[in-house]
C-alpha positions as CSV (number, residue, x, y, z in Angstrom):
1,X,11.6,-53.6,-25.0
2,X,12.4,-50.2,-26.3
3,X,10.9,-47.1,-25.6
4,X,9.1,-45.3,-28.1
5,X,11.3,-42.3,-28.0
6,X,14.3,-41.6,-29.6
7,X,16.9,-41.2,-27.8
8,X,17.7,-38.0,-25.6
9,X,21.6,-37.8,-26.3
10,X,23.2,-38.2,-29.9
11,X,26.6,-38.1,-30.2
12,X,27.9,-34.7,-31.8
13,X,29.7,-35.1,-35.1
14,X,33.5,-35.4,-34.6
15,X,34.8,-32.5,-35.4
16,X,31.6,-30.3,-35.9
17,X,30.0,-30.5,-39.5
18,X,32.0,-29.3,-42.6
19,X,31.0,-29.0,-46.5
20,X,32.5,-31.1,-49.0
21,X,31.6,-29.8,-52.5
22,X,31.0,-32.2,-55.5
23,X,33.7,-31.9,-58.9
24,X,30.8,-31.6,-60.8
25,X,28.1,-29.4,-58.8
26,X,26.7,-30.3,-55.6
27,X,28.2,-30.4,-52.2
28,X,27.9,-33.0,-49.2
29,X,27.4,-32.3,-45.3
30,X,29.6,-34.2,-43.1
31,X,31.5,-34.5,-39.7
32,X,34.7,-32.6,-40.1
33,X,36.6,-35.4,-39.3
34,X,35.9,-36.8,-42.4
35,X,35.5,-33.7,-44.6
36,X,39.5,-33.8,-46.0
37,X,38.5,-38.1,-46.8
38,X,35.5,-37.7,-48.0
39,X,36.4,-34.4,-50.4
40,X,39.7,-36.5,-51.7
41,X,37.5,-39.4,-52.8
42,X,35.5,-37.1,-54.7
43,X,38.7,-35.3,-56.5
44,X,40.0,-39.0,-57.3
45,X,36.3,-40.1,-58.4
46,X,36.4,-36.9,-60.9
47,X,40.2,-37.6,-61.9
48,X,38.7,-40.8,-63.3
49,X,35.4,-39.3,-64.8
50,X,33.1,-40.8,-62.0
51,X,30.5,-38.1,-61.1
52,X,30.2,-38.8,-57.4
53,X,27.7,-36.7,-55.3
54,X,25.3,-37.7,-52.4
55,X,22.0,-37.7,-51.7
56,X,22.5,-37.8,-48.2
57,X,25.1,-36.6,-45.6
58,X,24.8,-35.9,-42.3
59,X,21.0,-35.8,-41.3
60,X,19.5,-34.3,-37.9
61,X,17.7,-36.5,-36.0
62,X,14.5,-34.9,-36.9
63,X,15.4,-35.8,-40.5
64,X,15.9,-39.5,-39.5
65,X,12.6,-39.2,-38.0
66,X,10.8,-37.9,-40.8
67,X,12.6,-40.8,-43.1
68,X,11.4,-43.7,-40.6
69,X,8.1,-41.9,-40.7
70,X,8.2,-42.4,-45.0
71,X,10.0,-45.7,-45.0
72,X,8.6,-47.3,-42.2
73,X,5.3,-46.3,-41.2
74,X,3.8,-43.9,-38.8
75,X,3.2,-45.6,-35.2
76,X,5.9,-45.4,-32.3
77,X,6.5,-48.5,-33.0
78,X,7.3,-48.2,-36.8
79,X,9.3,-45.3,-36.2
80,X,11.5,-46.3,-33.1
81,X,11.3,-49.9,-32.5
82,X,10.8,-51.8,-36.1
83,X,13.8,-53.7,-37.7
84,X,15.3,-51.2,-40.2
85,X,15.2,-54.7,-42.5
86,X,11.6,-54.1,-42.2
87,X,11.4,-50.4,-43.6
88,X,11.5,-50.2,-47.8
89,X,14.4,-49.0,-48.2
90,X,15.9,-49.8,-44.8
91,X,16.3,-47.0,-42.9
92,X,17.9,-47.2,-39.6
93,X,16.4,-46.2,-36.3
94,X,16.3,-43.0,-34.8
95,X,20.0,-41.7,-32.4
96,X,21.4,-45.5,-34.1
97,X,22.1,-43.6,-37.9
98,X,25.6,-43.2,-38.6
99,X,24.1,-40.5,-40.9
100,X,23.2,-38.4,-37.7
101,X,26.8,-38.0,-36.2
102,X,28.3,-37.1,-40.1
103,X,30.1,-40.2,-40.5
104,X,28.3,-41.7,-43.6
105,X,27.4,-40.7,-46.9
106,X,24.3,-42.2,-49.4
107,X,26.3,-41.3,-52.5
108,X,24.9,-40.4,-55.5
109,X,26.2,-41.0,-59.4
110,X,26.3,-38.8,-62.4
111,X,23.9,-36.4,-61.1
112,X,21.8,-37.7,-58.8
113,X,21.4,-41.3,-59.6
114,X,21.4,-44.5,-57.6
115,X,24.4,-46.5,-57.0
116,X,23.8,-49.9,-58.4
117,X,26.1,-52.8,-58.5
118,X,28.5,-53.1,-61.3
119,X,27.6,-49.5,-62.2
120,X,30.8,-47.2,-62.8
121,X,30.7,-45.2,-59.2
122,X,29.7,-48.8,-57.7
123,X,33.1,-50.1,-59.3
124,X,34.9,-46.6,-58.4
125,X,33.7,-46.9,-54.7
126,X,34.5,-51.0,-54.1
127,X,38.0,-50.2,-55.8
128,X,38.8,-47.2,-53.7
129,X,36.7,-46.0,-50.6
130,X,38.5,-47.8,-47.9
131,X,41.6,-46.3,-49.0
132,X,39.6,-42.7,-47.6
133,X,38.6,-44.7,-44.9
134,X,34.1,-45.4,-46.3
135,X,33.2,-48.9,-45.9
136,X,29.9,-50.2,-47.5
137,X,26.7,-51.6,-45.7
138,X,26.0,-54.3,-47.7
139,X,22.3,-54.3,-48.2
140,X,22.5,-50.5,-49.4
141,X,24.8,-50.0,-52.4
142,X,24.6,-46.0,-52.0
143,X,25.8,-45.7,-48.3
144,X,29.3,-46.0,-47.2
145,X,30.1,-45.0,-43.6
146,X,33.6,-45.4,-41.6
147,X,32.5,-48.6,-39.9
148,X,30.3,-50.1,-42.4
149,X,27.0,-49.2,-40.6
């Protein structure tokens, strides 16, 4: 099996961490590689009157931890070894996040609000995020990452 540690080495964020800031108030920590994608989608989002934002960036691992520790449960096990299927929501384990090397995004519409199917950022998103390179894991509506994960 596993161990019950996370993992001693996580990949950096390509091109160090950058700030994208939201049209309409807010702003988004990701890798830098993604930054100039990431900050266009928002611009085009806004140009249509979608009110993109995230909830969630780029997150240290301690972060991930703590979210495994609220979604999960509390033992080793829970935290580094459980399916994420299992946690409510699903929350990948510890070093295995794309959210911990920059490259994903749990967006956020008009304000804070969930991204639901069908919804107006949901439609803005499926119509135009791969074109900026975000592709969506499809048990979580909100998250968009560059390899789907």
């Amino acid at each position: 099996g596993q161990p019950d540690v996370a993992p001693s080495v996580i990949a950096p964020a390509p091109g160090g961490l950058a700030t994208v800031t939201c049209p309409y108030g807010g702003s988004i920590t990701v890798a830098g590689a993604i930054a100039g994608n990431v900050q266009a989608l928002l611009n085009h989002a806004a140009s249509q009157g979608v009110s993109l934002c995230a909830s969630s960036g780029w997150r240290s691992p301690d972060a991930q931890i703590a979210l495994r520790r609220a979604h999960c449960g509390t033992s080793n096990y829970a935290i580094y070894q459980m399916p994420s299927s299992r946690c409510n929501p699903p929350t990948a384990r510890p070093g295995s996040s794309m959210h911990e090397r920059g490259l994903a995004v749990d967006f956020s519409c008009n304000g804070g609000g969930a991204i639901r199917r069908g919804n107006a950022c949901w439609n803005f998103l499926v119509n135009h995020a791969g074109s900026y390179g975000l592709y969506n894991l499809p048990s979580e509506p909100w998250h968009w990452s560059t390899n789907g994960n």
